[in-house]
ZAKOL-510651 format. One record per residue (C-alpha): x negated, y negated, z; residue in one letter. Coordinates in steps of 0.1 Angstrom, whole numbers, plus 5000, padded with zeros to 4 digits. Each point is the difference from the previous one (the first is absolute). Layout:
N
XYZa...
END
This chain:
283
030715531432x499849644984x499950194963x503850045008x500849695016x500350165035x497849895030x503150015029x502650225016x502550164982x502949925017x503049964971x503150205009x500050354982x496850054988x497950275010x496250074996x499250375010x496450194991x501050304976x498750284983x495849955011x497250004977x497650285000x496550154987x498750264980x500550235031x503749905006x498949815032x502149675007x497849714995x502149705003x503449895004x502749874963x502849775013x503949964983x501749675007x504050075001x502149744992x503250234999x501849935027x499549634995x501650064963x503050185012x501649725015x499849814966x503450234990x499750274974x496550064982x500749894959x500150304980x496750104974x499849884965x501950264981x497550144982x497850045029x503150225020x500450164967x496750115003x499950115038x503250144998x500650174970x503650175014x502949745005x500950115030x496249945018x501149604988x503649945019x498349935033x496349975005x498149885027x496849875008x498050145028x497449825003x498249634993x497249835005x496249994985x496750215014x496949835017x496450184996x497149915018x497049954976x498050284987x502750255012x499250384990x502850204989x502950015014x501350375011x502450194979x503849975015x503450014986x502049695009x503750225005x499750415014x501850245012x499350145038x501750344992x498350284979x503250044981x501249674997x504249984992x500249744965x496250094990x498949804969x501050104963x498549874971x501149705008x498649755014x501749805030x498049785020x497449814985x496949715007x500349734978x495949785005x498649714983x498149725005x500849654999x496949924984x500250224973x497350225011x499750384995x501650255024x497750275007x501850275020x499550344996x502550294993x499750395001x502350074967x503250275018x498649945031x503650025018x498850235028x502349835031x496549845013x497850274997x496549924992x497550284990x496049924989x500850094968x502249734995x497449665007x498450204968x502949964977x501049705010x500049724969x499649655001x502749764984x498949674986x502949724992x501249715017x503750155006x500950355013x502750235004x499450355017x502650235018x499549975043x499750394998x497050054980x496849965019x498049674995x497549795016x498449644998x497150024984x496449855016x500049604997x497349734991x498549765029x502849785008x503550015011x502550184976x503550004997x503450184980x503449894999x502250335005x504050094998x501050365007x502750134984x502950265007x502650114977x503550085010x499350405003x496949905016x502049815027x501350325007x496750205002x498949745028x502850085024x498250355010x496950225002x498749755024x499049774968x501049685020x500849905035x503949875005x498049685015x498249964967x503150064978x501749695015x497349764985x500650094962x501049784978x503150124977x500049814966x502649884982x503050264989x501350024967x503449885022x499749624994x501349665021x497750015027x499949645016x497749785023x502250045026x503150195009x503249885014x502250155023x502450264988x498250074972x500150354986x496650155001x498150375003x497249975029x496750215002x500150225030x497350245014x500250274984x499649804966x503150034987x502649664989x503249985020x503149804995x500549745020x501149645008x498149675010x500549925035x497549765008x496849804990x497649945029x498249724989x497549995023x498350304983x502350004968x501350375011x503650104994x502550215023x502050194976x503350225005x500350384988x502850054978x503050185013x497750045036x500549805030x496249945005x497349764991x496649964995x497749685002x496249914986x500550134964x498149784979x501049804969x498050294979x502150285019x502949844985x501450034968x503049924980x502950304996x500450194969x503450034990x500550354998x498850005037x502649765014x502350255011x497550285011x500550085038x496749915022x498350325018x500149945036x496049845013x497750145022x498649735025x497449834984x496549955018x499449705017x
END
């Protein structure tokens, strides 16, 4: 692919190239394969992700309380081979239960920023209140409408598609989004894997002091599995893989391998809140 730069093996720690949603004809038969590039886990270990411009979170998350800790999910760009056909009609975040617990309101709470870095239109299409949990019927390919503008925002639950692409290479630069209450809404119904929840990227919390590097004894709240923040205290920096061992407060037990983003500085009003005793996290 020299119209990218790229004629070698990708071998940089912590990105990802996997084939994705296919493309598909008029009769809904897979014709060719769309790739994603995933540079996520290679941006965790860069500490805490920088929050959005405020107008931009005001817009994505009209309700205060879907701002105080947001994540990103996923990011990376697409690759689609030349004169691609359409791509098939998905959801990017669904439910595996028919009555999903924390369904969606009217608000949205994880969404898929695009653009392109040369300033080029976005063409994907959307079915308008198409939140179905990843059902596709006929009917839908014929409502489906084509958007047209170099930057994007559409909500992860609404069924989309790339759109059919000229005779080269094409690319998008993505981010998804989740909002606090969203966070939430990921932890069941089967709408993400434990092992894909550890390689999100929590942004910056409206708790500020978060440094390059934490010292020892310093007063922290650490990530754990189950996606909450815990109080705890710097143990130790490995710096072989710039990891951190960190103590539970008021529990005789550690944990190691928390990243500099699965860190963040105490609020106040937490300081003296007891720590709920851990499960043992997965290796």
């Amino acid at each position: 692919m020299p119209e990218f730069g790229f004629s070698g093996p990708l071998c940089t720690p912590g990105v990802y190239v996997s084939a994705v949603h296919p493309s598909v004809n008029d009769q809904c038969e897979e014709t060719g394969p769309r790739f994603y590039v995933s540079i996520i886990e290679a941006a965790i270990r860069r500490g805490p992700a920088p929050r959005l411009p405020p107008a931009l979170e005001e817009l994505v998350w009209p309700r205060l309380k879907d701002r105080r800790e947001p994540w990103i999910t996923e990011l990376g760009w697409t690759l689609v081979p030349p004169g691609s056909d359409p791509q098939t009609l998905h959801v990017d975040i669904l439910s595996s239960e028919e009555e999903p617990p924390r369904p969606r309101r009217s608000v949205g709470r994880f969404h898929h920023l695009l653009w392109k870095c040369d300033g080029g239109p976005c063409t994907t299409k959307v079915v308008c209140t198409g939140f179905t949990e990843g059902t596709v019927e006929d009917w839908h390919y014929e409502v489906q409408r084509q958007v047209r503008s170099p930057k994007l925002i559409l909500d992860s639950e609404m069924l989309h598609c790339g759109a059919s692409t000229p005779k080269r290479w094409t690319s998008t630069l993505t981010v998804q989004l989740c909002s606090t209450s969203g966070w939430r809404a990921l932890h069941c119904a089967g709408r993400a894997s434990q092992d894909a929840l550890w390689y999100v990227w929590p942004m910056e919390a409206q708790v500020k002091g978060t440094p390059e590097m934490w010292a020892p004894g310093a007063k922290v709240e650490a990530l754990w599995e189950d996606g909450f923040w815990y109080a705890a205290k710097i143990a130790k920096r490995k710096r072989s893989d710039d990891t951190y061992r960190v103590l539970w407060e008021d529990e005789d037990t550690s944990t190691s391998g928390f990243l500099l983003s699965h860190i963040r500085a105490r609020a106040e009003s937490d300081e003296d809140d007891e720590a709920p005793v851990k499960r043992t996290r997965k290796a």
